[in-house]
mmCIF file as gemmi writes it, N, C-alpha and C atoms, coordinates in Angstrom:
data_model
loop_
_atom_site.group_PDB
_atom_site.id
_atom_site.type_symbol
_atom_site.label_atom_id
_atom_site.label_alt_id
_atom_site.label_comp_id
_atom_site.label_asym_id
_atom_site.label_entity_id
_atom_site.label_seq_id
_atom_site.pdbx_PDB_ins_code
_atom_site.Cartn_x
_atom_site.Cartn_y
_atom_site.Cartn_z
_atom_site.occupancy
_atom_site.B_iso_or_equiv
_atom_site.pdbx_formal_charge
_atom_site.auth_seq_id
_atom_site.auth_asym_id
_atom_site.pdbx_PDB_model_num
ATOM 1 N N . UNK Axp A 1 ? 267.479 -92.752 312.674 1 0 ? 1 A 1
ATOM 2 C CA . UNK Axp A 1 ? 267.663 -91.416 313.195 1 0 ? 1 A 1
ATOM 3 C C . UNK Axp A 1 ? 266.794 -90.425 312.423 1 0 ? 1 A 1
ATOM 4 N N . UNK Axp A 2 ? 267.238 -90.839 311.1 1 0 ? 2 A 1
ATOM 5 C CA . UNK Axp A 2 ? 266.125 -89.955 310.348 1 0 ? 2 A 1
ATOM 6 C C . UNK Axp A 2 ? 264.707 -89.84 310.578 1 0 ? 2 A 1
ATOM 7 N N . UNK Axp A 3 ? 263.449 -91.173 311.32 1 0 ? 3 A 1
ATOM 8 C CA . UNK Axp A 3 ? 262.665 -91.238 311.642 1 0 ? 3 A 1
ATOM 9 C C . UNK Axp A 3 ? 262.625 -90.454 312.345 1 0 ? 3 A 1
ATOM 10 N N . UNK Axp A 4 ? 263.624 -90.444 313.753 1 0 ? 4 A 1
ATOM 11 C CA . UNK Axp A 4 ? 263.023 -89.746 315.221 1 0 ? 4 A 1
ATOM 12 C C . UNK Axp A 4 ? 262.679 -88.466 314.75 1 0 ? 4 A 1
ATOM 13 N N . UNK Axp A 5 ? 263.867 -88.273 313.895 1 0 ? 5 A 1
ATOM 14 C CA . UNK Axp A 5 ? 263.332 -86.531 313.214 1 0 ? 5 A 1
ATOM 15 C C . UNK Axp A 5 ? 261.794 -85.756 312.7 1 0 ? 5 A 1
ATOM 16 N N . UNK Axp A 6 ? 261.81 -86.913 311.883 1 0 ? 6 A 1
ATOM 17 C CA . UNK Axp A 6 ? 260.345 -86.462 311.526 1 0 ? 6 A 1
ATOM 18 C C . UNK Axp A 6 ? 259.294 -86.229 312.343 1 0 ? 6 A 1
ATOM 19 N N . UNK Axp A 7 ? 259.686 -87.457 312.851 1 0 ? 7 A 1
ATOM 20 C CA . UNK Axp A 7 ? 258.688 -87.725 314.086 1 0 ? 7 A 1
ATOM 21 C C . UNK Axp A 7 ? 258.598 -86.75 314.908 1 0 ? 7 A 1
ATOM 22 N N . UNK Axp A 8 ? 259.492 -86.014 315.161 1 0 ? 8 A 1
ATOM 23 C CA . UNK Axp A 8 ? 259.416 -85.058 316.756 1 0 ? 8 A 1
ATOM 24 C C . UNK Axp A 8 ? 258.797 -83.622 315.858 1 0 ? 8 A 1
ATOM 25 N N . UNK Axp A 9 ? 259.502 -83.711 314.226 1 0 ? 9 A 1
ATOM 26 C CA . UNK Axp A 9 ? 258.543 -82.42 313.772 1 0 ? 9 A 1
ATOM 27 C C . UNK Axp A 9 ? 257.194 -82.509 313.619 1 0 ? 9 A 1
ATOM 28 N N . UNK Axp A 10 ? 256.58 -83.656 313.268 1 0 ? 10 A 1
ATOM 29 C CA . UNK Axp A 10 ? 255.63 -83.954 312.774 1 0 ? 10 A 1
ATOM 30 C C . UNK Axp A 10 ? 254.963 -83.458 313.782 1 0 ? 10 A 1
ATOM 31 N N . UNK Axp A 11 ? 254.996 -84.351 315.465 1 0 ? 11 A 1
ATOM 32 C CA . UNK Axp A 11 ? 254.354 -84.018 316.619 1 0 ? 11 A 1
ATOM 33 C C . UNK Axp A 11 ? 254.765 -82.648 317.488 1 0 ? 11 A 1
ATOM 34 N N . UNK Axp A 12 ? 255.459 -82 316.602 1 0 ? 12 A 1
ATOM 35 C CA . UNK Axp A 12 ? 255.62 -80.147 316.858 1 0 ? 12 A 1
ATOM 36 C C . UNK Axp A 12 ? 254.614 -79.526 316.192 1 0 ? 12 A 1
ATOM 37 N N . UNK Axp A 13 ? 254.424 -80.129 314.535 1 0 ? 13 A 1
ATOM 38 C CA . UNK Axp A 13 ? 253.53 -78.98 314.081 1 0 ? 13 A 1
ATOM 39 C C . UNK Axp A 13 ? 252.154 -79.573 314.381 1 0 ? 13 A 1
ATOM 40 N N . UNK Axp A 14 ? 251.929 -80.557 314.819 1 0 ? 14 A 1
ATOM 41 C CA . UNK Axp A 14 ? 250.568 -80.911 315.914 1 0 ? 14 A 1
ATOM 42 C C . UNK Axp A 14 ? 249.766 -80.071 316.744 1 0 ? 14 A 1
ATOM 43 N N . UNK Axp A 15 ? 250.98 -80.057 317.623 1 0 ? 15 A 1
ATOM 44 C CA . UNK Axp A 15 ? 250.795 -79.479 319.201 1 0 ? 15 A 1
ATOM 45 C C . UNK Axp A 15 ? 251.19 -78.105 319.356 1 0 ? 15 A 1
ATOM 46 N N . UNK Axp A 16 ? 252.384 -77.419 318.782 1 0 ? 16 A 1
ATOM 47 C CA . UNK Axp A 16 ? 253.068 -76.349 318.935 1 0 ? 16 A 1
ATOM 48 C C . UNK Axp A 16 ? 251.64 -75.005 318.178 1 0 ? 16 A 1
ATOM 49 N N . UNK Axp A 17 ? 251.588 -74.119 318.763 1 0 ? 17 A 1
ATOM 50 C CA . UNK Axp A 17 ? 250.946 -72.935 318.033 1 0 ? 17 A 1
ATOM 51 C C . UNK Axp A 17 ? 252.008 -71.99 317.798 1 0 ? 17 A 1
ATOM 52 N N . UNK Axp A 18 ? 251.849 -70.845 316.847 1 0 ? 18 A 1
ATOM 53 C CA . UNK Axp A 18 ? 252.784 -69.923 316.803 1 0 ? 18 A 1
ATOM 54 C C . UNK Axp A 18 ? 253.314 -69.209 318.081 1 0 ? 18 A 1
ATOM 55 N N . UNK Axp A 19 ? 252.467 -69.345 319.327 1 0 ? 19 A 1
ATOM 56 C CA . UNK Axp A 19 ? 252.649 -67.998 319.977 1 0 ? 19 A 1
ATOM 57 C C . UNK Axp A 19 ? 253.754 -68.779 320.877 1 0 ? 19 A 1
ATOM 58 N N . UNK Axp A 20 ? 253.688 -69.832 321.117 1 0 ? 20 A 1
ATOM 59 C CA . UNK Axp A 20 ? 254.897 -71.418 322.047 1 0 ? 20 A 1
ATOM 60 C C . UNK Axp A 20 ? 256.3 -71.135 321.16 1 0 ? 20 A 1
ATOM 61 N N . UNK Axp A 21 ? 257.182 -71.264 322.559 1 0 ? 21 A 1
ATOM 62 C CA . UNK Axp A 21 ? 258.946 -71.356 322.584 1 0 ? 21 A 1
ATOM 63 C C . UNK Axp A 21 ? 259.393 -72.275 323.123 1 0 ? 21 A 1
ATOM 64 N N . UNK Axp A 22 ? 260.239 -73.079 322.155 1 0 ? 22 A 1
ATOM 65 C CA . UNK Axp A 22 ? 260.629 -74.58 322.73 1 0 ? 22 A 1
ATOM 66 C C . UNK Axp A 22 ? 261.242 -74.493 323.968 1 0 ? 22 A 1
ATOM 67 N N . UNK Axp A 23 ? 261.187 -75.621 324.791 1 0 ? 23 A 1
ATOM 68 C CA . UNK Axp A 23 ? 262.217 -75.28 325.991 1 0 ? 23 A 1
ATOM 69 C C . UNK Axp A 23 ? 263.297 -76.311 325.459 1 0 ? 23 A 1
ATOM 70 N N . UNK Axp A 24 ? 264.547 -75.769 325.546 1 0 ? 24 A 1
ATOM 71 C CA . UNK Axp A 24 ? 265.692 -76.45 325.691 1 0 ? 24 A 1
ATOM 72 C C . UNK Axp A 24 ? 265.875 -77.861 326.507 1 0 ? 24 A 1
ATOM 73 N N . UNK Axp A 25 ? 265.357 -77.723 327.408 1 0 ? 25 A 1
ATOM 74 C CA . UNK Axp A 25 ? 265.618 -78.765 328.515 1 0 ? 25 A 1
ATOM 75 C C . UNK Axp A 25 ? 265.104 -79.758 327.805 1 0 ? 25 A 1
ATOM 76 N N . UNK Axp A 26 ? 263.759 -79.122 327.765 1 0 ? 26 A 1
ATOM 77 C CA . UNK Axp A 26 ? 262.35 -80.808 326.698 1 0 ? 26 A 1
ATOM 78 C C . UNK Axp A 26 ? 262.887 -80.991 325.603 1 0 ? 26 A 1
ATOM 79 N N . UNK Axp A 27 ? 263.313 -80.324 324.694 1 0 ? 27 A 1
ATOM 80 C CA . UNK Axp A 27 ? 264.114 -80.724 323.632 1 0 ? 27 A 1
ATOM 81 C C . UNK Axp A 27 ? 265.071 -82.093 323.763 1 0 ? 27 A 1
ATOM 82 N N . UNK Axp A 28 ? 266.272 -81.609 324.881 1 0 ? 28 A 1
ATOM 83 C CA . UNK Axp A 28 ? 266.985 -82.442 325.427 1 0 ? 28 A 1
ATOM 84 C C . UNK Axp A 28 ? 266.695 -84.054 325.955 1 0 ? 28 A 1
ATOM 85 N N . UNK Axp A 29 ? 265.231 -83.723 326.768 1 0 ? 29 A 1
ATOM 86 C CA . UNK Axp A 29 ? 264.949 -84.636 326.938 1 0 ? 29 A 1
ATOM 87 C C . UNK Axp A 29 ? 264.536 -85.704 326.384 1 0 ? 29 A 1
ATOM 88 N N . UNK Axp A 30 ? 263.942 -85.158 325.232 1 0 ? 30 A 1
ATOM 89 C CA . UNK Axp A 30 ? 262.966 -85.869 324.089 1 0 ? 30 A 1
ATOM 90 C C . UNK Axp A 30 ? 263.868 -86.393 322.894 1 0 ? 30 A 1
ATOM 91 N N . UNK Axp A 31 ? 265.198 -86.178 322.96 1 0 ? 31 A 1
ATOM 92 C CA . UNK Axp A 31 ? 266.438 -86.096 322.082 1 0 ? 31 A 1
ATOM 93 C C . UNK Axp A 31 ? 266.955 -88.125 323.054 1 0 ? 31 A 1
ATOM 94 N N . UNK Axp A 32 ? 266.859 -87.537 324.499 1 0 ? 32 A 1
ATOM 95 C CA . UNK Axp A 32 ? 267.682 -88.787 325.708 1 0 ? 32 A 1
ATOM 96 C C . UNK Axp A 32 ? 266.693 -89.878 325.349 1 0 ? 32 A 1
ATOM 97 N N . UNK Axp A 33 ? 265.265 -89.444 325.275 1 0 ? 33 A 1
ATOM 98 C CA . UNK Axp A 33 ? 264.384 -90.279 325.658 1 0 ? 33 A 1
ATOM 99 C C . UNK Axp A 33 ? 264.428 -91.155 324.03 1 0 ? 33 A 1
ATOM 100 N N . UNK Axp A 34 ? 264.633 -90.595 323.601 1 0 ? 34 A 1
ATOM 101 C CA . UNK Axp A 34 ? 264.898 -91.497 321.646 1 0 ? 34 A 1
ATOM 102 C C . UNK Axp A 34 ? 265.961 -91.909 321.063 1 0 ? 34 A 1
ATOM 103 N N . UNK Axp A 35 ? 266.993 -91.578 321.89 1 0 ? 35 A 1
ATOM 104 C CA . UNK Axp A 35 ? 268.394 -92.45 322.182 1 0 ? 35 A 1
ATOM 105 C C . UNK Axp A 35 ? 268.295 -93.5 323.07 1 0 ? 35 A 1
ATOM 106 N N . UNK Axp A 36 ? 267.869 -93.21 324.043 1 0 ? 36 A 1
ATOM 107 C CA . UNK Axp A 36 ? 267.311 -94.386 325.279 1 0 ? 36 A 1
ATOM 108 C C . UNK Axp A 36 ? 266.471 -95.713 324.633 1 0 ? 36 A 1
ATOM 109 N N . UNK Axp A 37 ? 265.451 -95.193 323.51 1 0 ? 37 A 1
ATOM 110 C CA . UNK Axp A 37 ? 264.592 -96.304 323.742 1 0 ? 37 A 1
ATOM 111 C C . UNK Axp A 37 ? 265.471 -97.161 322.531 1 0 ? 37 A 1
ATOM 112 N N . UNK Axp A 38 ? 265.872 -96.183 321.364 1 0 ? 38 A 1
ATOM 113 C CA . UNK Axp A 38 ? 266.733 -97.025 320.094 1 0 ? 38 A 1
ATOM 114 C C . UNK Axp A 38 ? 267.728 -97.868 320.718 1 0 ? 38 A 1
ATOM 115 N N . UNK Axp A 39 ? 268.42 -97.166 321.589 1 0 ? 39 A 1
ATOM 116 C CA . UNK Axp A 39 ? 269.643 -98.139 322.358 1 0 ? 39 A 1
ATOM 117 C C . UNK Axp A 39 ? 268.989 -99.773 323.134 1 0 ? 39 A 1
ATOM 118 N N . UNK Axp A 40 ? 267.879 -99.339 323.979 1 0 ? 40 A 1
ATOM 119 C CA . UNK Axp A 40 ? 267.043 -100.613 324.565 1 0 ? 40 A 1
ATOM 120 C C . UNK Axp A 40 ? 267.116 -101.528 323.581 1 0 ? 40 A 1
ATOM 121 N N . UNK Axp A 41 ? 265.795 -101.44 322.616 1 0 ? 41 A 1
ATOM 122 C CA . UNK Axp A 41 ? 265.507 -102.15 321.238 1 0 ? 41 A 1
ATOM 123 C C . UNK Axp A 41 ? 266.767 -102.949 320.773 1 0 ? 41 A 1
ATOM 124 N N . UNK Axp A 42 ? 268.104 -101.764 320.459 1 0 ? 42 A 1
ATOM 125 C CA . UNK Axp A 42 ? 268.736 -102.967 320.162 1 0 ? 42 A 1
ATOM 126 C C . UNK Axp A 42 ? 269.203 -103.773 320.913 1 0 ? 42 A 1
ATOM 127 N N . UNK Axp A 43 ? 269.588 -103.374 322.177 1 0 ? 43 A 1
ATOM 128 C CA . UNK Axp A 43 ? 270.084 -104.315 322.998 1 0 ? 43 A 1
ATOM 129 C C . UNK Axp A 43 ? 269.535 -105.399 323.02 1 0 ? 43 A 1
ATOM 130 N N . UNK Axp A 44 ? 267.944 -105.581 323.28 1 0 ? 44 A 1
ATOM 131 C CA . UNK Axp A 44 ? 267.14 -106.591 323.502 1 0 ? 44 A 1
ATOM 132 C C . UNK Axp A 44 ? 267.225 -107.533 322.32 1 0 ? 44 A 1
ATOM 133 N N . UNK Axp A 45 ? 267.628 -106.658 321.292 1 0 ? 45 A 1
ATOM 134 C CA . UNK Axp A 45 ? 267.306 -107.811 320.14 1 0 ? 45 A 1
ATOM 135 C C . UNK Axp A 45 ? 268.827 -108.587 320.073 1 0 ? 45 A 1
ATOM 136 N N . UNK Axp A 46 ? 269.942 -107.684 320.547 1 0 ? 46 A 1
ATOM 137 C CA . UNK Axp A 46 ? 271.127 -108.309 320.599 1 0 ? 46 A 1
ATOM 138 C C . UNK Axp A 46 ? 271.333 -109.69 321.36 1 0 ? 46 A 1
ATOM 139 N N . UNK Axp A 47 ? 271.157 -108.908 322.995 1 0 ? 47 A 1
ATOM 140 C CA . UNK Axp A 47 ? 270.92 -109.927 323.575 1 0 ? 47 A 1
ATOM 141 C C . UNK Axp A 47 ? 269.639 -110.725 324.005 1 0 ? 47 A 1
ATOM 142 N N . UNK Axp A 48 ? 269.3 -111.642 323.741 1 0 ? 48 A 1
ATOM 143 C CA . UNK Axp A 48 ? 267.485 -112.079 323.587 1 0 ? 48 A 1
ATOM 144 C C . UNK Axp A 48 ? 267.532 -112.352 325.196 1 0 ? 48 A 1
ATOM 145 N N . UNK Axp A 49 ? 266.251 -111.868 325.188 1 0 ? 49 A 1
ATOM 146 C CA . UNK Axp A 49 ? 265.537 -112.512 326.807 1 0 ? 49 A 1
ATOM 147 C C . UNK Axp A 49 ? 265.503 -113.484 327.427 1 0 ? 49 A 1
ATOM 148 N N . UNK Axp A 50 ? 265.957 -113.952 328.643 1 0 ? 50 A 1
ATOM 149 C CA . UNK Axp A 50 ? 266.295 -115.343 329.191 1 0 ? 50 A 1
ATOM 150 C C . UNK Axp A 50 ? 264.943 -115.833 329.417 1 0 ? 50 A 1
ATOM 151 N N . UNK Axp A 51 ? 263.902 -114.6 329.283 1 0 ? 51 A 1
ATOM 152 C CA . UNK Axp A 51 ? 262.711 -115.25 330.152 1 0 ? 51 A 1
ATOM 153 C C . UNK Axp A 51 ? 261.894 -114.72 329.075 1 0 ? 51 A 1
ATOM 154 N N . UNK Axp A 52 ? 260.224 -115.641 329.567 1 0 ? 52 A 1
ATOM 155 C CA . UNK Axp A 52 ? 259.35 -114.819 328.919 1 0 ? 52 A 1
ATOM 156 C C . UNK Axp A 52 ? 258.654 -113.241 328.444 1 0 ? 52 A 1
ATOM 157 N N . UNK Axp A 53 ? 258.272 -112.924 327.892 1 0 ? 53 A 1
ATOM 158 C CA . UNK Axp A 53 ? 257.86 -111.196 327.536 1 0 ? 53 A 1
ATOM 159 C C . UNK Axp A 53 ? 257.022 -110.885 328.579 1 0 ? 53 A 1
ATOM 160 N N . UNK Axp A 54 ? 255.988 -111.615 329.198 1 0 ? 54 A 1
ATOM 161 C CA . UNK Axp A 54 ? 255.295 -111.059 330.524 1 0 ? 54 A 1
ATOM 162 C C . UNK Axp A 54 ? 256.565 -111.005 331.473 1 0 ? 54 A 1
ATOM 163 N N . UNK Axp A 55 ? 256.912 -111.772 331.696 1 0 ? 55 A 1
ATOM 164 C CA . UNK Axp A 55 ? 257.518 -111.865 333.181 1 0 ? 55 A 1
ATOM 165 C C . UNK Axp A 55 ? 259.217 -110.872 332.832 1 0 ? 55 A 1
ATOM 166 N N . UNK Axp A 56 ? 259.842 -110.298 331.852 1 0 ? 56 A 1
ATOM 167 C CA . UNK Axp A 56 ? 260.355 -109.785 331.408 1 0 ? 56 A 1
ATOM 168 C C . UNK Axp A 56 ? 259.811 -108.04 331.781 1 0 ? 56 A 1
ATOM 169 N N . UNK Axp A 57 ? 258.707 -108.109 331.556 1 0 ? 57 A 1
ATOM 170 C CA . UNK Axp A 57 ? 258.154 -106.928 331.459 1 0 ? 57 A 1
ATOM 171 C C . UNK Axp A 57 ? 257.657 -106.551 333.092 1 0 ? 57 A 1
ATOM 172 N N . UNK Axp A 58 ? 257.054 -107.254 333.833 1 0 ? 58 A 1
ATOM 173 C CA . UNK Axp A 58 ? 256.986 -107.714 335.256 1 0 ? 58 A 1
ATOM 174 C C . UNK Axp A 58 ? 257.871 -107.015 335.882 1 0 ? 58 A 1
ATOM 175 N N . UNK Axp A 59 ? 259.155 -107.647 335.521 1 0 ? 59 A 1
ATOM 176 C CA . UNK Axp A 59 ? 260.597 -107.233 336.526 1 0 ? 59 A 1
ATOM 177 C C . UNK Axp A 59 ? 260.921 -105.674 335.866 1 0 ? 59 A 1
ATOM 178 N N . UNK Axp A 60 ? 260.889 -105.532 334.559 1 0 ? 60 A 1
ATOM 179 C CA . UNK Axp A 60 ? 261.138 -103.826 334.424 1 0 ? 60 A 1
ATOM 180 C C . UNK Axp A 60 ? 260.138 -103.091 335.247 1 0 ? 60 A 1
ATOM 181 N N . UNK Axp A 61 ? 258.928 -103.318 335.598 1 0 ? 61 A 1
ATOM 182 C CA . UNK Axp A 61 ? 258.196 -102.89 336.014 1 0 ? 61 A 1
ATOM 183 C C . UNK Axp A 61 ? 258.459 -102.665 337.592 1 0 ? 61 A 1
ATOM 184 N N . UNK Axp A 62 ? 258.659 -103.831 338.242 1 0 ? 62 A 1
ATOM 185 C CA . UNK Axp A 62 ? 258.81 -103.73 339.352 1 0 ? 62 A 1
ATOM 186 C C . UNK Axp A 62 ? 260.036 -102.864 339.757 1 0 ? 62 A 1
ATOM 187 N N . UNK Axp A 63 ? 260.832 -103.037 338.974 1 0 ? 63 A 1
ATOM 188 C CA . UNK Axp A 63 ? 262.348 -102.03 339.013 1 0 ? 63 A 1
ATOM 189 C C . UNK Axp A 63 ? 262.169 -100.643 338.823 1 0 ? 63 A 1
ATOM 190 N N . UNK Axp A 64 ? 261.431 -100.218 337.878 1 0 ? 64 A 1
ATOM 191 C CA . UNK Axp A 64 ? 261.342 -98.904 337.89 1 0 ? 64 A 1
ATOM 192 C C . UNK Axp A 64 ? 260.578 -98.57 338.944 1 0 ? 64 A 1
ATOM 193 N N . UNK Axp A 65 ? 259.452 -98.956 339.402 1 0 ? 65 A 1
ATOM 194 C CA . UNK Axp A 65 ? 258.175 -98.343 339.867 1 0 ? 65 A 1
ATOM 195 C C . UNK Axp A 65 ? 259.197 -97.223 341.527 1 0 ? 65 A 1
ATOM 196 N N . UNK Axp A 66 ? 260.135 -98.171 342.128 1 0 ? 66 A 1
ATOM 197 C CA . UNK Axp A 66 ? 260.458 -97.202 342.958 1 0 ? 66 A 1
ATOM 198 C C . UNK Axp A 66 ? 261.407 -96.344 343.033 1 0 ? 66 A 1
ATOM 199 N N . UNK Axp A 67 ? 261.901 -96.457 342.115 1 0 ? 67 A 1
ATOM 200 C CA . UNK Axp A 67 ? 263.107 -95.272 340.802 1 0 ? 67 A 1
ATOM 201 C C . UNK Axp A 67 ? 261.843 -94.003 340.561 1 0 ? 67 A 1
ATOM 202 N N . UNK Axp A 68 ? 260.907 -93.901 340.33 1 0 ? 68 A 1
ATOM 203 C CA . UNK Axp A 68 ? 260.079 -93.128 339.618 1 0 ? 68 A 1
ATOM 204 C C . UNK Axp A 68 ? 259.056 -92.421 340.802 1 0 ? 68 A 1
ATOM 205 N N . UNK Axp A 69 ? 259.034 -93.357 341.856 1 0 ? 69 A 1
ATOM 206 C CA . UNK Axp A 69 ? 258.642 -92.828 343.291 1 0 ? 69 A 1
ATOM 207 C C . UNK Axp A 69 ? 259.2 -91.972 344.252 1 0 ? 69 A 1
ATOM 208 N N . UNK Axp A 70 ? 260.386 -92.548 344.109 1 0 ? 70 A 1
ATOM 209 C CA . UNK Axp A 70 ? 261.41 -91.019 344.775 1 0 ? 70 A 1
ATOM 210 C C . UNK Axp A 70 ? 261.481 -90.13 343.928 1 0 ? 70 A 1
ATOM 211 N N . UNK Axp A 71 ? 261.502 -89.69 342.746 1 0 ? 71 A 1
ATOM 212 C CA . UNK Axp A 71 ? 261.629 -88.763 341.513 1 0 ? 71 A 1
ATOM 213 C C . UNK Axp A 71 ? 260.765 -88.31 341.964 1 0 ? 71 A 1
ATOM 214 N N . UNK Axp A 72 ? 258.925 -88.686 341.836 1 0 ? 72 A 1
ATOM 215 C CA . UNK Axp A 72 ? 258.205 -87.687 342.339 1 0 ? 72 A 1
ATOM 216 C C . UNK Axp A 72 ? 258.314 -87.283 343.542 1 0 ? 72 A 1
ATOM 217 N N . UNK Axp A 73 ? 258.533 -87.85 344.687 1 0 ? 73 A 1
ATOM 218 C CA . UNK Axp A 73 ? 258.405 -87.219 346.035 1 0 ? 73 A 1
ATOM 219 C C . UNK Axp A 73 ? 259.108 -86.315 345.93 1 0 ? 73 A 1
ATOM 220 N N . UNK Axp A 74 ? 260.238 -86.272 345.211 1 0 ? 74 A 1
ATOM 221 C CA . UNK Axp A 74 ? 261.351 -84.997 345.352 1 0 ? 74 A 1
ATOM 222 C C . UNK Axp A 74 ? 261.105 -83.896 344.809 1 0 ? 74 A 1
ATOM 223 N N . UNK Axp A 75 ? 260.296 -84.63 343.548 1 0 ? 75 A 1
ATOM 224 C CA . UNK Axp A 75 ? 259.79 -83.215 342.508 1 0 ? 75 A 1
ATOM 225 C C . UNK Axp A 75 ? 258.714 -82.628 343.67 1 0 ? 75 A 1
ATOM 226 N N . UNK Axp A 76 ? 257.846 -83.393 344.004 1 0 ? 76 A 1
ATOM 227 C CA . UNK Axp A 76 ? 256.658 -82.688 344.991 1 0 ? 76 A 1
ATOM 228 C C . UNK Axp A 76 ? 257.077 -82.013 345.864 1 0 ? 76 A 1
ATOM 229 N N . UNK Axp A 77 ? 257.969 -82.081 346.619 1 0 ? 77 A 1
ATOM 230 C CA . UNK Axp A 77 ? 258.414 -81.684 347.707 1 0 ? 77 A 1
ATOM 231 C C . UNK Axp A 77 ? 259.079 -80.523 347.275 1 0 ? 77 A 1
ATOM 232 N N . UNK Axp A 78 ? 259.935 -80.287 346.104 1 0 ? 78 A 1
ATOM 233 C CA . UNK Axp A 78 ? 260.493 -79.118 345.323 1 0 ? 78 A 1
ATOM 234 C C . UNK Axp A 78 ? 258.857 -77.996 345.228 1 0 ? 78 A 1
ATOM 235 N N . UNK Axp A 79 ? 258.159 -78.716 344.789 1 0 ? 79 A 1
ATOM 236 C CA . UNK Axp A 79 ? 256.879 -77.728 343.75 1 0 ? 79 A 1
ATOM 237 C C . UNK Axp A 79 ? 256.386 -77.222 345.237 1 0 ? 79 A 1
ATOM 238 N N . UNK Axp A 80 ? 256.126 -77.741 346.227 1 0 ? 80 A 1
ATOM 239 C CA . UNK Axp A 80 ? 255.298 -77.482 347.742 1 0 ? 80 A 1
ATOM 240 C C . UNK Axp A 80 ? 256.046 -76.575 348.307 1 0 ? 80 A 1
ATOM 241 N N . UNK Axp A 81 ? 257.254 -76.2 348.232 1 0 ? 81 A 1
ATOM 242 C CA . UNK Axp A 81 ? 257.941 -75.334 348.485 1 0 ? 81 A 1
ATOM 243 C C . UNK Axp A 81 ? 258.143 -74.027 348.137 1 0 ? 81 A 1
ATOM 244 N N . UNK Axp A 82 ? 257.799 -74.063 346.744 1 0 ? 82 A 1
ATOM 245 C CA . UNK Axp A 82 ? 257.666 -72.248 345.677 1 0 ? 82 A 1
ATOM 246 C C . UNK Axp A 82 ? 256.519 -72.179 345.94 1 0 ? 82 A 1
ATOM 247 N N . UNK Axp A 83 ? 256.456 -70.622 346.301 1 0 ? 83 A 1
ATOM 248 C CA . UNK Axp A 83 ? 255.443 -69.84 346.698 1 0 ? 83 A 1
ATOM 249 C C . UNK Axp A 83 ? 254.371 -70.243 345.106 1 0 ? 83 A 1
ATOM 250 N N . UNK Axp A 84 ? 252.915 -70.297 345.504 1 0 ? 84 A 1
ATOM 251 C CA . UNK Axp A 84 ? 252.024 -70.281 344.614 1 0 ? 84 A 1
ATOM 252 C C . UNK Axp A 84 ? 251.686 -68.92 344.309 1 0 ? 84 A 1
ATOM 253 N N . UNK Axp A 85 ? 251.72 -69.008 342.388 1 0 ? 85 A 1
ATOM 254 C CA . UNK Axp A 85 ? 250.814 -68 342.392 1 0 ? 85 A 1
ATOM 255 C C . UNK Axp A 85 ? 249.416 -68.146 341.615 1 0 ? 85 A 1
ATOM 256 N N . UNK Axp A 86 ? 249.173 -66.854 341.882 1 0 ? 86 A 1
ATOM 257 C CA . UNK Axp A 86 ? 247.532 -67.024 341.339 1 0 ? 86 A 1
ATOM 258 C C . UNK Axp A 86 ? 247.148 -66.637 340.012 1 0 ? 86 A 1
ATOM 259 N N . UNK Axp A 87 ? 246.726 -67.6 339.276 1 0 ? 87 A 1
ATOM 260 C CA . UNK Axp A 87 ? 246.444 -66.802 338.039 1 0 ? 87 A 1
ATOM 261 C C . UNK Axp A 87 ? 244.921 -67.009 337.473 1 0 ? 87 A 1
ATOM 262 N N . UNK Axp A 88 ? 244.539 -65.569 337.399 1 0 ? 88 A 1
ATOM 263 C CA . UNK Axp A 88 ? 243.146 -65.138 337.084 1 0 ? 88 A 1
ATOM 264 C C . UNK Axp A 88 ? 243.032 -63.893 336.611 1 0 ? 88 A 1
């Protein structure tokens, strides 16, 4: 836990300039997304893979890919909808 910490400051004082305000949400997310992957890891190591690491990796693949396809269509279809504006 102590790692993720560093880690997320480390890649703040990277990227972040003074004049940038965190967003809450990305915070959140970036908080799910490093609980998510620590939780995976152990699982996997808990329970070991019935199958090989390609073909392991194959089927996550194929599983997500249309989980992550409706996400965008929806997001797109959200963004195509708010009026554009122009900035110049």
């Amino acid at each position: 836990m102590m790692a993720a910490i560093v880690g997320f400051i480390a890649v703040s004082l990277l990227v972040l300039s003074p004049a940038d305000r965190l967003d809450w949400i990305g915070i959140g997310a970036a908080i799910a997304g490093t609980v998510t992957m620590g939780l995976g890891a152990t699982l996997t190591k808990h329970w070991k893979r019935p199958v090989s690491l390609l073909e392991f990796t194959a089927w996550q693949l194929a599983i997500i890919r249309p989980l992550l396809s409706a996400i965008h269509c929806e997001l797109r279809d959200r963004q195509s909808a708010r009026p554009s504006k122009v900035i110049g």
